[in-house]
C-alpha positions as CSV (number, residue, x, y, z in Angstrom):
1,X,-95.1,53.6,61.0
2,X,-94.8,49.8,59.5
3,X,-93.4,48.9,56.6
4,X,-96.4,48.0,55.3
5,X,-98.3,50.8,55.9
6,X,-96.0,53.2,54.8
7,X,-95.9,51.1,51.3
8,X,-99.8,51.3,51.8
9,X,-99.6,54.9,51.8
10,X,-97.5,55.8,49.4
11,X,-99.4,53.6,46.7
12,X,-102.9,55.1,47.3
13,X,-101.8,58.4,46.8
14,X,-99.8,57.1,44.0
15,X,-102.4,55.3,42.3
16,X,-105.0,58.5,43.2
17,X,-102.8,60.4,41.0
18,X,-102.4,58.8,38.3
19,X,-105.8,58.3,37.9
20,X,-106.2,62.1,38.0
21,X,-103.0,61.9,35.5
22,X,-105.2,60.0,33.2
23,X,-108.0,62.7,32.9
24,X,-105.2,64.9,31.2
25,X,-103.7,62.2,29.0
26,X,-102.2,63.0,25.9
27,X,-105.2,62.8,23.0
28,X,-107.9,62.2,25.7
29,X,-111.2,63.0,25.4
30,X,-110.5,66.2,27.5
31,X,-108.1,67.7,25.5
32,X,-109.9,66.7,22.7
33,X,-112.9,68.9,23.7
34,X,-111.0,71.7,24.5
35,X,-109.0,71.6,21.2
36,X,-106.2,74.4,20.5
37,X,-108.1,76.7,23.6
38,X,-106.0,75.0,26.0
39,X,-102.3,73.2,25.7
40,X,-102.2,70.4,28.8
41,X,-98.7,69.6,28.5
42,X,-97.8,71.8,31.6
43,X,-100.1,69.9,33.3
44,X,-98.9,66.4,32.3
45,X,-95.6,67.6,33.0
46,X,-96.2,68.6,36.3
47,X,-97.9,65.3,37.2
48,X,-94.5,63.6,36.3
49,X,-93.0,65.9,38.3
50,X,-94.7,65.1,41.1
51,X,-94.8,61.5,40.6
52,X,-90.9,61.5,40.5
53,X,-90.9,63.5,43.7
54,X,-93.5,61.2,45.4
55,X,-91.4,57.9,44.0
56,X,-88.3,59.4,45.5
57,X,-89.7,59.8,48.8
58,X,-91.0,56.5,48.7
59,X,-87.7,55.2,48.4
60,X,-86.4,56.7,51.1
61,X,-88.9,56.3,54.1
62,X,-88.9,52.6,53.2
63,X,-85.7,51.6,52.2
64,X,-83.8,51.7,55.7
65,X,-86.1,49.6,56.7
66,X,-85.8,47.0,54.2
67,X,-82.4,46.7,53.7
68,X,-82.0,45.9,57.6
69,X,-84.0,42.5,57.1
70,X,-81.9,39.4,57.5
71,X,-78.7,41.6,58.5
72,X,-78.1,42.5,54.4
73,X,-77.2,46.2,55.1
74,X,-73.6,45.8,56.5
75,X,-72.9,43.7,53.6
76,X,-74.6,46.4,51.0
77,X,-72.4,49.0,52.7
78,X,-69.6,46.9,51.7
79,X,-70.2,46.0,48.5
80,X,-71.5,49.3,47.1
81,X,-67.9,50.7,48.1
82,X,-65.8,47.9,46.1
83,X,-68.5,47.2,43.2
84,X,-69.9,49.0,39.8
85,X,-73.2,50.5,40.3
86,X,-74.8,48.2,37.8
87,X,-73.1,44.5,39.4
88,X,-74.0,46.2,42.7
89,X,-77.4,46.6,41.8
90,X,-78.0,43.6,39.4
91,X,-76.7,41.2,42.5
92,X,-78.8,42.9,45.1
93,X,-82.0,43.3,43.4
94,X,-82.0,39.3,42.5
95,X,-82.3,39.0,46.2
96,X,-85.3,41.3,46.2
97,X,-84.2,44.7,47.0
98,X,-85.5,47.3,44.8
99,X,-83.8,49.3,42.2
100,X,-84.0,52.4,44.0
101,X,-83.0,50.9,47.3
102,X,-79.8,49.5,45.3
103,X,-79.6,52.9,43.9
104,X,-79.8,55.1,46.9
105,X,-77.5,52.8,49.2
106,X,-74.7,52.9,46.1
107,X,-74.5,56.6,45.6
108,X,-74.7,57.2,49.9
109,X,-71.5,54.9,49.6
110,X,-69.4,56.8,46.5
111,X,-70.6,60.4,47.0
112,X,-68.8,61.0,44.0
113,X,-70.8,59.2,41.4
114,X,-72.6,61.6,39.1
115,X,-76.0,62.3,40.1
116,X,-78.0,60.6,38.0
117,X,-80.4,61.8,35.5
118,X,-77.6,64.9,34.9
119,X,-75.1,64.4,32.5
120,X,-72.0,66.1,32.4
121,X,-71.6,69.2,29.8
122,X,-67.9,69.4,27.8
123,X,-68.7,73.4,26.9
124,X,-64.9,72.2,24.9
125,X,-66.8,70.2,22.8
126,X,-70.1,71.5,23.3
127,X,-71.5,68.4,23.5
128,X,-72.9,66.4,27.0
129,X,-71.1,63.0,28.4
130,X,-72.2,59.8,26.8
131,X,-72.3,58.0,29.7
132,X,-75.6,58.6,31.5
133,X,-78.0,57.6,33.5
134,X,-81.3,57.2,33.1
135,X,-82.5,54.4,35.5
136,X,-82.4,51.8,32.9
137,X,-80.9,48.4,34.0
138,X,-78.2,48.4,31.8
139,X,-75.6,50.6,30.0
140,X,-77.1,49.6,26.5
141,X,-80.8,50.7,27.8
142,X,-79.5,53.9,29.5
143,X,-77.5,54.6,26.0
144,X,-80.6,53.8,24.0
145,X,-82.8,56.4,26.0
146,X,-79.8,58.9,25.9
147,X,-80.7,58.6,21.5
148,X,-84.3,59.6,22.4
149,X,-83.4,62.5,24.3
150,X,-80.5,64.0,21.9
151,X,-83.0,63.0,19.2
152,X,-85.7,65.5,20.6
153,X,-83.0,68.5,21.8
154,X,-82.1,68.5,17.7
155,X,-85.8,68.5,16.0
156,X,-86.4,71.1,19.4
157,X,-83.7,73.3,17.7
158,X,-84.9,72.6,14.3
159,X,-88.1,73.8,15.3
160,X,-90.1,71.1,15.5
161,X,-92.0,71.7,18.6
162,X,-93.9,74.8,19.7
163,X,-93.1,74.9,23.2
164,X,-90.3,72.7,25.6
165,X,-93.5,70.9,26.6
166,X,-94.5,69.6,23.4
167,X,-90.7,68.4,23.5
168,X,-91.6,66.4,26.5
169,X,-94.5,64.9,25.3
170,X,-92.6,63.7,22.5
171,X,-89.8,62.6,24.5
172,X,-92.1,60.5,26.6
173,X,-93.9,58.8,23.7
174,X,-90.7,58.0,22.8
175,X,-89.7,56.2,26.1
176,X,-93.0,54.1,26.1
177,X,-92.9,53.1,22.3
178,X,-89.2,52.3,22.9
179,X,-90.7,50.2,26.3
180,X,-93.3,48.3,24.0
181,X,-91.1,47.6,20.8
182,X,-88.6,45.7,23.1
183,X,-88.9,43.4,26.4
184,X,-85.0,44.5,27.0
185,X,-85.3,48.3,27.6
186,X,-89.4,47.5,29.4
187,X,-88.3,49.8,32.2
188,X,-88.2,52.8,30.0
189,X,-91.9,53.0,30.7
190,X,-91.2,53.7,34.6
191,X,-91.8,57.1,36.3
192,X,-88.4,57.0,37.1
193,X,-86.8,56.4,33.5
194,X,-89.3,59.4,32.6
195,X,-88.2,61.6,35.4
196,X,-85.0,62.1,34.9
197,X,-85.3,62.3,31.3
198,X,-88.0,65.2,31.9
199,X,-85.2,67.2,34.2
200,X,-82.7,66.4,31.7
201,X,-84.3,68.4,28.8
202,X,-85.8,71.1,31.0
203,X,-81.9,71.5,32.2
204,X,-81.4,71.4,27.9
205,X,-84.4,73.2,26.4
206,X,-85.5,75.2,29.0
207,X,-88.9,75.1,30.2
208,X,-92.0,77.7,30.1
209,X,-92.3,80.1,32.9
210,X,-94.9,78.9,35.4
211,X,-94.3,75.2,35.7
212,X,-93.2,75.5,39.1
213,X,-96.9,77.1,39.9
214,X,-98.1,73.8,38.0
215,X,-96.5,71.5,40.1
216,X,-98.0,73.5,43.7
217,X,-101.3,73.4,41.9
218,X,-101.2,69.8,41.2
219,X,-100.5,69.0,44.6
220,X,-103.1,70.7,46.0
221,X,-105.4,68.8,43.5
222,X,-104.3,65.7,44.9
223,X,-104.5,66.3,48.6
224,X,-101.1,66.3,49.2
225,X,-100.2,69.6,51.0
């Protein structure tokens, strides 16, 4: 299949979904007519889910392909082994490859980078690394989003929040109000960014039983198994 038409693919369904995504939208009309009868959080949870999953796979039936235009891959393959992740990826995607391209063709070259999105746990200090990643272009952005997730694990433990989803939600409105109050940390608005900071609290606060049923529901919804 062409390039093209994969990328053609991938962004109907993609833009399908999120359109379904929208009917269960935090304070939407929907869940305002159904008021406390019905909690769609597992539903918007499992639509991130999904659209992480359906991102990811994305990334990887197209990237081969583009990285191979104009002979850049050898290079990449070189570069990835003797560079940083974020000068690797800050050089490569001025030239126009994607972040997840840079991403994925880094961490195939040093299989020993930490798989991002799950920070290390000290159980000496009982504390998780400081250094993680997010998806955010830069340490400071990654640092900024790792606040808004230790920010929602404590008022989680205090109480705050009924259920892990409504932890979620919380941590989400967090990412795009943190995307809108400054242009440096835009990108923590992007699927991805929310991804991984969804799997990094359900690895932290657990999640509701069920939420794997979500997710196979979901995708039946959308026509896409």
């Amino acid at each position: 299949m062409a390039h093209s038409k994969i990328d053609n693919t991938f962004n109907g369904a993609m833009d399908k979904l999120k359109e379904l995504n929208s009917v269960f939208r935090d304070g939407g009309k929907l869940e305002a007519a159904c008021g406390d009868d019905c909690d769609l959080g597992d539903v918007r949870s499992a639509f991130e889910e999904l659209m992480g999953a359906m991102r990811e796979a994305h990334t990887e039936a197209t990237m081969e392909e583009s990285i191979n235009e104009g002979g850049m891959k050898d290079k990449m393959m070189d570069d990835a082994e003797n560079m940083d992740h974020d000068d690797f990826c800050q050089e490569y995607m001025a030239q126009g490859v994607s972040k997840e391209e840079c991403d994925e063709m880094w961490k195939s070259m040093n299989e020993d980078v930490q798989e991002a999105g799950a920070p290390d746990y000290n159980p000496s200090r009982g504390e998780y690394d400081s250094n993680r990643e997010y998806g955010m272009f830069s340490d400071e952005g990654n640092a900024e989003v790792a606040e808004v997730v230790d920010d929602i694990v404590k008022r989680h433990e205090a109480g705050e929040f009924d259920s892990p989803e409504r932890a979620i939600d919380a941590a989400m409105s967090d990412l795009m109000n943190l995307a809108d109050d400054n242009d440096k940390f835009a990108e923590a608005g992007d699927t991805d960014v929310r991804d991984q900071v969804t799997r990094d609290l359900d690895s932290r606060i657990g999640r509701d039983s069920g939420f794997g049923e979500a997710i196979e529901y979901m995708k039946k919804l959308a026509g896409l198994e």
